[in-house]
Kinemage of the C-alpha trace (Angstrom):
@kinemage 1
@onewidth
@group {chain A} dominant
@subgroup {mainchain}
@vectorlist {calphas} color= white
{ca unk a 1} P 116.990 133.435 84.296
{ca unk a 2} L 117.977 129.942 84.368
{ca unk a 3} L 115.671 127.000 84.289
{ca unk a 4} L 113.887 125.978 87.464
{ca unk a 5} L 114.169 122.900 90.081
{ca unk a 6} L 110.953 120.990 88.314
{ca unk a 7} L 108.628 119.049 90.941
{ca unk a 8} L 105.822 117.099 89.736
{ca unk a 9} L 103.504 116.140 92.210
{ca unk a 10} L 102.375 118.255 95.403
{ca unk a 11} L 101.928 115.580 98.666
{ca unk a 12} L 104.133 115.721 101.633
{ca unk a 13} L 107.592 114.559 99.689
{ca unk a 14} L 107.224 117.513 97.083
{ca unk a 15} L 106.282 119.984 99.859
{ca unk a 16} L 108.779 119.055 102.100
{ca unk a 17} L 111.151 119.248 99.535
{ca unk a 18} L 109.762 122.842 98.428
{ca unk a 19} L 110.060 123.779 102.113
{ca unk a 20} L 114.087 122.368 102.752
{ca unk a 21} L 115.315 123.871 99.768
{ca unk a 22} L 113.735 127.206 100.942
{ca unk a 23} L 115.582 127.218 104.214
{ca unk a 24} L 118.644 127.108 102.182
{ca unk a 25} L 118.149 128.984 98.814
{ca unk a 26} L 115.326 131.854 98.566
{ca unk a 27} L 116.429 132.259 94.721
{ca unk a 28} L 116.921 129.500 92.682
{ca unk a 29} L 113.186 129.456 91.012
{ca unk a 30} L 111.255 126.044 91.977
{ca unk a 31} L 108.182 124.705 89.684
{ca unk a 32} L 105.304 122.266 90.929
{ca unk a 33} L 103.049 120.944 88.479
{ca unk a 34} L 100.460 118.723 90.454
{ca unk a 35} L 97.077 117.217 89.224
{ca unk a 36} L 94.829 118.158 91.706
{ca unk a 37} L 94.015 121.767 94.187
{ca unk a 38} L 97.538 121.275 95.464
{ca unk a 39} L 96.632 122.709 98.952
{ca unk a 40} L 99.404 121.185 101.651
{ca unk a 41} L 97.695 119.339 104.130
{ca unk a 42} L 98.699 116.649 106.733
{ca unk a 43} L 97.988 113.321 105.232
{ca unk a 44} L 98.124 111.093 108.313
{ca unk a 45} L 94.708 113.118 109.879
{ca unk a 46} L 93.031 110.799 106.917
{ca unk a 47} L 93.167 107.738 109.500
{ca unk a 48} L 91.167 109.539 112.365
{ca unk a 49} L 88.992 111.835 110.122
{ca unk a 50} L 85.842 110.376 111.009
{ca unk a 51} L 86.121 110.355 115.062
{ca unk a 52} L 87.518 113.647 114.718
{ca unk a 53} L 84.323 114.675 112.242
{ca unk a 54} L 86.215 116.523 109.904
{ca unk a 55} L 85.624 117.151 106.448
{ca unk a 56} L 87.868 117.142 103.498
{ca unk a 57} L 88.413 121.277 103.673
{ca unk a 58} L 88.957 120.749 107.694
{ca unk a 59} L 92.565 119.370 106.688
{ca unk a 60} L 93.968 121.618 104.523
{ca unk a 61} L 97.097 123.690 106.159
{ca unk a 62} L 97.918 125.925 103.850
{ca unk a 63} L 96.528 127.118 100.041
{ca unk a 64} L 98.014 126.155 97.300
{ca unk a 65} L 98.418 130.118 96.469
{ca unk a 66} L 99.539 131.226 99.729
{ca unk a 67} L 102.200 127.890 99.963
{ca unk a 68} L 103.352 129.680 96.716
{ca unk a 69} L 103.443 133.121 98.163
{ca unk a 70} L 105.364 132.500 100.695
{ca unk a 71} L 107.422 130.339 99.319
{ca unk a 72} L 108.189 132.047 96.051
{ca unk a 73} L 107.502 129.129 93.513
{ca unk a 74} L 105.227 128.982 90.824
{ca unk a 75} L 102.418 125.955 90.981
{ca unk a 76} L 100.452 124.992 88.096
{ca unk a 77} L 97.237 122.933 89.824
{ca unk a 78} L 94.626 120.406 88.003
{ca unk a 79} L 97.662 120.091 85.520
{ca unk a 80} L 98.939 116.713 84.598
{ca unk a 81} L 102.403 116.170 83.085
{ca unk a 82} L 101.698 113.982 79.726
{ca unk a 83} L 105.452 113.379 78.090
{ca unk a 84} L 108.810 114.054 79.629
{ca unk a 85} L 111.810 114.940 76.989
{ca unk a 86} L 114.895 113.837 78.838
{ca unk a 87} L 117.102 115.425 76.055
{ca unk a 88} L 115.471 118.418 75.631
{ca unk a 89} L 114.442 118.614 79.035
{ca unk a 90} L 111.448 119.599 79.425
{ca unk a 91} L 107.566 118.513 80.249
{ca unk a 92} L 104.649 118.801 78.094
{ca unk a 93} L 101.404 118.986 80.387
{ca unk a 94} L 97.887 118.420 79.639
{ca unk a 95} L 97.492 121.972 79.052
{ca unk a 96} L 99.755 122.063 76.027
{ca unk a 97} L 102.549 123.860 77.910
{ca unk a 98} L 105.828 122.750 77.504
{ca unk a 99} L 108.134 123.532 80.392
{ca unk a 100} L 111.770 123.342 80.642
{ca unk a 101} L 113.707 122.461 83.763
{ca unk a 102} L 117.181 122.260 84.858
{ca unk a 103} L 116.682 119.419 87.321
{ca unk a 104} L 113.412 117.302 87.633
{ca unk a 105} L 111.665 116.121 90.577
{ca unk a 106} L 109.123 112.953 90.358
{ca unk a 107} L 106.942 112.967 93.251
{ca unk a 108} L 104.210 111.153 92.188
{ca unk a 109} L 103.629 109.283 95.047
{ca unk a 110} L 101.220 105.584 95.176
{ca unk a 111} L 98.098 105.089 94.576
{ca unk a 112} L 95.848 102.398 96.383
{ca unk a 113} L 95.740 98.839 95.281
{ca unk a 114} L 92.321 97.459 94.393
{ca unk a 115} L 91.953 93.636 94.185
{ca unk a 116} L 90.311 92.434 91.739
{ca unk a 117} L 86.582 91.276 91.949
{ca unk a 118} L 83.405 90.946 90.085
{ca unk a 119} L 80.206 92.564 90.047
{ca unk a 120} L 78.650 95.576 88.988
{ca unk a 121} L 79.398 97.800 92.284
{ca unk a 122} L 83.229 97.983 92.036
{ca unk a 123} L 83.289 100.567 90.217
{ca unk a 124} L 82.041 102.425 93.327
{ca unk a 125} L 84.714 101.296 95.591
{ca unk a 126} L 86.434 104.009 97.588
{ca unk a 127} L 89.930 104.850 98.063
{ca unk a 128} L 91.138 107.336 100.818
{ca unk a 129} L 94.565 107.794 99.974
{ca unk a 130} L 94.750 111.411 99.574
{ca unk a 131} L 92.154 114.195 101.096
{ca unk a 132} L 91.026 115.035 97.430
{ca unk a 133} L 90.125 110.928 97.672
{ca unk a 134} L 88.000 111.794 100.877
{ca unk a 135} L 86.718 114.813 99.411
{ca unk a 136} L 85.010 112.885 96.757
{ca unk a 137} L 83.803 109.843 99.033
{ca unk a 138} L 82.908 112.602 102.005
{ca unk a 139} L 79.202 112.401 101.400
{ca unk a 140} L 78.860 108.907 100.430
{ca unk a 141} L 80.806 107.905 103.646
{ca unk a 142} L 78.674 110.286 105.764
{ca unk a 143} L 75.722 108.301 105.022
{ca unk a 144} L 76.763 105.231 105.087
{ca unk a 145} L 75.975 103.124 108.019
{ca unk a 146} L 77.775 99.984 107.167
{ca unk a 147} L 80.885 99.903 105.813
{ca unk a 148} L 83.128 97.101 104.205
{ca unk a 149} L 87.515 97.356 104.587
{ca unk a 150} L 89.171 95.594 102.090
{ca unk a 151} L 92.162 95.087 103.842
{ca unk a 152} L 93.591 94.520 107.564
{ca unk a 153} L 96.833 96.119 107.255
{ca unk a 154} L 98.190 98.802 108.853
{ca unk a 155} L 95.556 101.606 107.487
{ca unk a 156} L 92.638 99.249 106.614
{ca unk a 157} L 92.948 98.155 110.499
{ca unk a 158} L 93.358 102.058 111.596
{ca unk a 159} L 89.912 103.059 109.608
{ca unk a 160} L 88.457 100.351 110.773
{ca unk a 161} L 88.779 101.297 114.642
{ca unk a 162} L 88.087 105.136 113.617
{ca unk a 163} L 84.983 104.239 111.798
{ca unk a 164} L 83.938 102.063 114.229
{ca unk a 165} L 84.538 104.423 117.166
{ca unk a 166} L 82.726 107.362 115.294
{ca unk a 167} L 79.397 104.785 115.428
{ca unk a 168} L 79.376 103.026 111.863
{ca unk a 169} L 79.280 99.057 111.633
{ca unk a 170} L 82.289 97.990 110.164
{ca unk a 171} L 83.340 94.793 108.358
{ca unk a 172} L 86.823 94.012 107.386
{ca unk a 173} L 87.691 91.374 104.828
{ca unk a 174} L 91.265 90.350 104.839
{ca unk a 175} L 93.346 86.959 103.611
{ca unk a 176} L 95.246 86.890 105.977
{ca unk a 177} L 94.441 84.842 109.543
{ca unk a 178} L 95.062 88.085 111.361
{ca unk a 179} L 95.062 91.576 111.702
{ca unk a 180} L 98.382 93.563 110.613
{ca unk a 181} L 99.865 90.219 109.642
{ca unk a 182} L 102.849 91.438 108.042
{ca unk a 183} L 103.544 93.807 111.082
{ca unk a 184} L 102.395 92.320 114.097
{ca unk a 185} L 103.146 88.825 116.152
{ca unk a 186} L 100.082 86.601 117.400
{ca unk a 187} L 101.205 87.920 121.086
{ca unk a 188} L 99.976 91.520 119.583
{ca unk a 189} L 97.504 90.641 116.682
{ca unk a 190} L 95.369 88.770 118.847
{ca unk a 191} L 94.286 91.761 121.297
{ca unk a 192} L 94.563 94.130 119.105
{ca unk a 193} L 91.451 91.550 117.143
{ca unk a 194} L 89.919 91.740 120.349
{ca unk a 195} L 89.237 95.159 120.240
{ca unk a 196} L 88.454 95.415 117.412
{ca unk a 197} L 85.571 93.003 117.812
{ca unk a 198} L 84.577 94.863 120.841
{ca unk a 199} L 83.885 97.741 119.323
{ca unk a 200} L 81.908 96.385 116.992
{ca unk a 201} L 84.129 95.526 114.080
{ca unk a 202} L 83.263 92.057 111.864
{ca unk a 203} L 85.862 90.333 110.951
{ca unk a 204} L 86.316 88.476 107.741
{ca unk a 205} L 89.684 86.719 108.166
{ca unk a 206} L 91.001 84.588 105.437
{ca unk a 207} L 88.804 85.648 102.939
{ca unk a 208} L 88.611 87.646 99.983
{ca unk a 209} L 85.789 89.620 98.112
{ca unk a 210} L 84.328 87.702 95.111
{ca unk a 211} L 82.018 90.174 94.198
{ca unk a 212} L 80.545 93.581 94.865
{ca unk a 213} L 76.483 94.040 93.608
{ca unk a 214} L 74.540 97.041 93.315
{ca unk a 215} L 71.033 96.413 95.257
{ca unk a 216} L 68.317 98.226 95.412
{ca unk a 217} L 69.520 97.960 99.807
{ca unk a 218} L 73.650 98.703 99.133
{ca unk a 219} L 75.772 96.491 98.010
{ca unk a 220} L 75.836 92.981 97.929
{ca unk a 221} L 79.316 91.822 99.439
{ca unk a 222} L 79.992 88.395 98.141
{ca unk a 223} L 82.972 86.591 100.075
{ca unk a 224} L 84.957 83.888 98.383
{ca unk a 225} L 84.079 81.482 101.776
{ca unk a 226} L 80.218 81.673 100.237
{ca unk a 227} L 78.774 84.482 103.057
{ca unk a 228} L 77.023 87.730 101.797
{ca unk a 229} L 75.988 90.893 103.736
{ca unk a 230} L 75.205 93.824 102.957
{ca unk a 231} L 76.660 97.162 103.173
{ca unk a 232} L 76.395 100.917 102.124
{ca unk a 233} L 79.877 101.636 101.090
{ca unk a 234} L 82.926 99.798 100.475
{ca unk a 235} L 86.926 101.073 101.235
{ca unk a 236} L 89.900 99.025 99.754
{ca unk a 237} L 92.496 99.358 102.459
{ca unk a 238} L 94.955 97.048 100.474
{ca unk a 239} L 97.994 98.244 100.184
{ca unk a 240} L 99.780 101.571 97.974
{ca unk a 241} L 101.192 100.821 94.429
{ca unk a 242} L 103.975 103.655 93.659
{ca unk a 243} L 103.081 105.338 90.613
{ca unk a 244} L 105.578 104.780 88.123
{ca unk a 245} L 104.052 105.139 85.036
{ca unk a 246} L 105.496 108.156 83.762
{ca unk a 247} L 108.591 106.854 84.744
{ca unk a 248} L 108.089 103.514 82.596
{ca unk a 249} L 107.426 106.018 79.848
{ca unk a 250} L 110.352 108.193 79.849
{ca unk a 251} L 112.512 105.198 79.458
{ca unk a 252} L 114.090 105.549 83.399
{ca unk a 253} L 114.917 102.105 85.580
{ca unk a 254} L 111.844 101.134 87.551
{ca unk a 255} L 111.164 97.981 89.689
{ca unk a 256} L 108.445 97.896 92.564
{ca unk a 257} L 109.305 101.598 92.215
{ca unk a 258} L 111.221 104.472 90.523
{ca unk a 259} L 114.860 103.240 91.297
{ca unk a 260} L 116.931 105.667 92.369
{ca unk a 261} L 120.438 105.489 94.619
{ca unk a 262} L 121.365 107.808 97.937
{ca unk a 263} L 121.647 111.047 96.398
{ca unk a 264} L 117.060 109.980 95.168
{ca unk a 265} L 118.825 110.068 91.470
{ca unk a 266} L 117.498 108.133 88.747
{ca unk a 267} L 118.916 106.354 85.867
{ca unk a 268} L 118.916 110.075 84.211
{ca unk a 269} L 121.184 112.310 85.807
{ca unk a 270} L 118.523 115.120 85.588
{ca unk a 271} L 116.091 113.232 87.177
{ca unk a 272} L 115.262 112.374 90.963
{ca unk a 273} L 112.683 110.581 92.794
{ca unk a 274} L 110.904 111.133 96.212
{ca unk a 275} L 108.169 109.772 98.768
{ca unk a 276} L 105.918 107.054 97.735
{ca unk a 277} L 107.076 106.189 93.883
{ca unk a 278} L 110.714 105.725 95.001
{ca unk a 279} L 112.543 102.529 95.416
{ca unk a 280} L 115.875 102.916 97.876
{ca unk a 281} L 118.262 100.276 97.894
{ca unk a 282} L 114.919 97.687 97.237
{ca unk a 283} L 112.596 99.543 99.596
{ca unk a 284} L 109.561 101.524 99.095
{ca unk a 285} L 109.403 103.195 102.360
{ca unk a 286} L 105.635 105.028 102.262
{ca unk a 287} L 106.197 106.751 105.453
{ca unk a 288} L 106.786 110.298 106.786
{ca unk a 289} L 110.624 110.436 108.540
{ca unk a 290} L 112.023 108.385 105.119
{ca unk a 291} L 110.473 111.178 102.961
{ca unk a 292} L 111.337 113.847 105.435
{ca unk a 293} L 114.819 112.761 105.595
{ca unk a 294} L 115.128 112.278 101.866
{ca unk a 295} L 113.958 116.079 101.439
{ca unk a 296} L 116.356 117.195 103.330
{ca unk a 297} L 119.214 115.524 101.340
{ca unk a 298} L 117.785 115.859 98.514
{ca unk a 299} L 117.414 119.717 98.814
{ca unk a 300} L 121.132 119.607 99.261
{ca unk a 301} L 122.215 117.633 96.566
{ca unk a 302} L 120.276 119.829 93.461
{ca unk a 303} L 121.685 123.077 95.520
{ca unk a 304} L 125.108 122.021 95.058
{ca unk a 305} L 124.169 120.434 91.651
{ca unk a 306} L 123.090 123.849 90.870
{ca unk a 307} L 125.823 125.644 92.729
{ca unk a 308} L 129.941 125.973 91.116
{ca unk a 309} L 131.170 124.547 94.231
{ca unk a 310} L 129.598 120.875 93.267
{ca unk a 311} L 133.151 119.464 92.882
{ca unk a 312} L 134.621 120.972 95.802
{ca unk a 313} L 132.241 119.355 98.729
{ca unk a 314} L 131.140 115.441 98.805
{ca unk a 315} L 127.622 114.776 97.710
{ca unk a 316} L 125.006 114.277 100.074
{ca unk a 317} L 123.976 111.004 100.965
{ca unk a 318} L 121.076 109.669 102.183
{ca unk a 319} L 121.240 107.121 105.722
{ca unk a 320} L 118.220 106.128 107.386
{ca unk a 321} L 118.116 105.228 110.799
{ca unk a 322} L 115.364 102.449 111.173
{ca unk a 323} L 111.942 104.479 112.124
{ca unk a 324} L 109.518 104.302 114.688
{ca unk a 325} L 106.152 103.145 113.362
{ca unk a 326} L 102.771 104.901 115.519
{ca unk a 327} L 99.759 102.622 114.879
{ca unk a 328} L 96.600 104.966 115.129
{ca unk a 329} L 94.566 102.597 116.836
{ca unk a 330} L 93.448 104.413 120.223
{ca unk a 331} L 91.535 101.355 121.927
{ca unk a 332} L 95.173 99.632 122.168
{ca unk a 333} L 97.925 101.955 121.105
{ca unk a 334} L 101.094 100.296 119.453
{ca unk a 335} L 104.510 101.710 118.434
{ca unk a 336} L 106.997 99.124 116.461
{ca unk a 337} L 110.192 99.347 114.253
{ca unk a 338} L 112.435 96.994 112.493
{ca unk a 339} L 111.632 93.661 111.223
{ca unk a 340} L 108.426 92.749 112.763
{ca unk a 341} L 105.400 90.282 111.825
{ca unk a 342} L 104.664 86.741 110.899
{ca unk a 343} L 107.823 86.300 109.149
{ca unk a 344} L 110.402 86.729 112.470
{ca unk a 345} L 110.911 83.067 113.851
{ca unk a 346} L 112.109 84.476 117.159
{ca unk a 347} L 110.268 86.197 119.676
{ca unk a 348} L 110.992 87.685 123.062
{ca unk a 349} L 107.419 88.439 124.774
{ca unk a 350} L 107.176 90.444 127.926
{ca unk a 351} L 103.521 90.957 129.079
{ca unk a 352} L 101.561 92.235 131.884
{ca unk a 353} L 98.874 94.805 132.867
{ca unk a 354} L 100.936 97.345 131.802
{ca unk a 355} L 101.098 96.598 127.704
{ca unk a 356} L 103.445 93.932 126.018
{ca unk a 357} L 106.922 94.570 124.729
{ca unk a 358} L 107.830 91.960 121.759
{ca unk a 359} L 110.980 91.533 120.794
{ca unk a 360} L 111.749 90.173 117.298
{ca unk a 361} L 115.563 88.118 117.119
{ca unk a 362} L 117.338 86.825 113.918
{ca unk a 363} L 119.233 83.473 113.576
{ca unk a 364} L 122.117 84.833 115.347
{ca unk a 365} L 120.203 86.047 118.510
{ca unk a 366} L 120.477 89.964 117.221
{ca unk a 367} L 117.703 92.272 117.643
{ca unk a 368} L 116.133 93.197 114.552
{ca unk a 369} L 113.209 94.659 115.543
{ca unk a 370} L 110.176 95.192 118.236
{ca unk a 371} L 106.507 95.746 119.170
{ca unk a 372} L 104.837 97.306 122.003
{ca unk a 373} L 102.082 98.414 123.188
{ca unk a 374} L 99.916 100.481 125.901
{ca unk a 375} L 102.702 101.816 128.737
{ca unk a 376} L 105.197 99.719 127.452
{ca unk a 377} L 105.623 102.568 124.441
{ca unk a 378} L 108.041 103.880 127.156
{ca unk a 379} L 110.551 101.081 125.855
{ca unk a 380} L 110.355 101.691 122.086
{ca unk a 381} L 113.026 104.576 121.612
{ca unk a 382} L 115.717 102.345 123.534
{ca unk a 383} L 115.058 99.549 121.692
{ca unk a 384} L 114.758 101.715 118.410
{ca unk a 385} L 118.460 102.646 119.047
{ca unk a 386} L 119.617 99.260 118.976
{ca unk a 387} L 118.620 98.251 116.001
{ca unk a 388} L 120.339 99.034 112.312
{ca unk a 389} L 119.889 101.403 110.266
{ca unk a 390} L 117.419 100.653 107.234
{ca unk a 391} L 119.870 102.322 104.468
């Protein structure tokens, strides 16, 4: 039996991958080595968890051991991968197993950044990144009835309106001077702010946490502007850092991410990248479609790696049109794509009772990108096929 298709990691990218090289091959044996219960589950549910009072088990899909039944791989859960031998090829995991594989798989995804801060409560600061994340912070969350966002971005500004709607007082902290910055105009930022603050939501706009002290009431929150409050539990919400570490040790090219061109291969042949830890053409791209799409070609380019008609058919490349982005925030729904935010000088703003369509333009009048909101959502995929595709 020849060596399997090695995937280390066990989020959406590796499962997705597992599942489009399935619908293609039912043989060739597939590997996943992931660190944690490596149950599928659908990892945008995290944002709207606490209206929707579900708990960690709530969002699992599918077992680990039945995704592996039925998809006839072999998983090896609460396993980490500690060396990889590029010339031998083969893993050695935390177990003491050493594995072999005949192509490799890095789906390690991102984990969530953390500013840095002072004080002896930030060692209890939460991340919800993953459900085994929320698992942990599930009870501790539950009980909390004030909680501090780091972060206004796109997910920090999506908890904030689910927590928020599911009756918790909520306080964001954020350096920015508005909500979504790097995403959103004033035209949209501004209203979105005001719901936020209707509902109930405190916002701490440019400002940053000093420090974080345990209390005998919570934690202290200490703001660089001077204020303190206090709160029961506190959520960074600032941003993903891929996770390239294993990468950096096995000698392959990284940058913001694991570099890797439009076939998701590395700087070893062997090797490939997907999801969150992989850098395309000088994008991280931490959302579903990319990694969906990159599955897909990627299933096809180790099948025909693996089959003897490789250098009879033209390897699959990857092209991404430019995606739609949903923002989760019920109270004022948004949908946006292209090159949005602070940083477009031109904008086209249409507004009226029905929602706002904003339209971002680039030095030579071209569309490059768009935001709207409410009823105007009915624009977005017109406007999304106008614009260029992102690689």
């Amino acid at each position: 039996m020849s060596n399997p298709i090695m995937i280390i990691g066990s989020g959406f990218a590796a499962y997705q991958l597992v599942k489009a090289l399935r619908r293609s091959d039912k043989h060739t044996p597939i590997t996943v080595i992931t660190a944690d219960d490596g149950h599928d589950y659908n990892k945008p549910d995290l944002s709207h968890v606490f209206t929707n009072k579900h708990n960690a088990d709530a969002l699992i899909r599918q077992a680990a051991n039945n995704f592996a039944q039925d998809n006839e791989i072999t998983i090896y859960t609460q396993t980490k991968v500690e060396t990889i031998d590029r010339h031998a090829q083969n893993v050695t995991t935390t177990k003491g197993d050493v594995l072999s594989y005949s192509k490799l798989v890095l789906a390690t995804g991102a984990s969530t950044f953390i500013p840095a801060m002072n004080g002896s409560a930030v060692k209890e600061v939460i991340t919800l990144n993953s459900r085994i994340e929320y698992q942990a912070a599930q009870h501790k969350l539950d009980q909390a009835e004030h909680v501090l966002i780091i972060g206004a971005g796109l997910i920090g500004t999506e908890l904030a309106m689910d927590l928020s709607t599911s009756g918790k007082t909520v306080s964001v902290v954020d350096p920015c001077d508005s909500v979504m910055q790097t995403m959103l105009p004033d035209a949209i930022s501004a209203p979105l702010q005001k719901k936020l603050t209707q509902s109930g939501v405190k916002l701490h706009l440019n400002n940053t946490v000093q420090a974080l002290e345990q209390t005998d009431f919570g934690v202290e929150v200490i703001l660089n502007s001077g204020e303190q409050f206090l709160v029961d539990s506190v959520i960074s919400a600032s941003g993903l850092k891929p996770n390239i570490q294993l990468a950096q040790q096995t000698g392959l090219t990284v940058n913001k991410g694991i570099v890797v061109n439009r076939q998701l291969q590395t700087s070893d042949s062997n090797i490939y990248a997907l999801g969150d830890c992989a850098q395309i053409e000088n994008k991280v791209l931490s959302y579903l479609q990319p990694t969906l799409l990159s599955a897909n070609v990627l299933a096809k380019v180790l099948l025909q790696r693996e089959s003897l008609l490789q250098t009879a058919v033209p390897a699959a490349t990857l092209k991404l049109p430019t995606m739609l982005v949903k923002v989760k925030t019920p109270n004022l729904p948004i949908q946006l794509a292209g090159q949005t935010g602070q940083s477009v000088s031109k904008w086209s703003i249409e507004l009226d009772q029905e929602g706002i369509t904003a339209r971002a333009f680039d030095d030579n009048n071209e569309l490059v990108g768009f935001v709207t909101t409410q009823n105007h959502m009915s624009n977005a995929l017109k406007l999304l096929k106008t614009l260029p595709a992102l690689v």
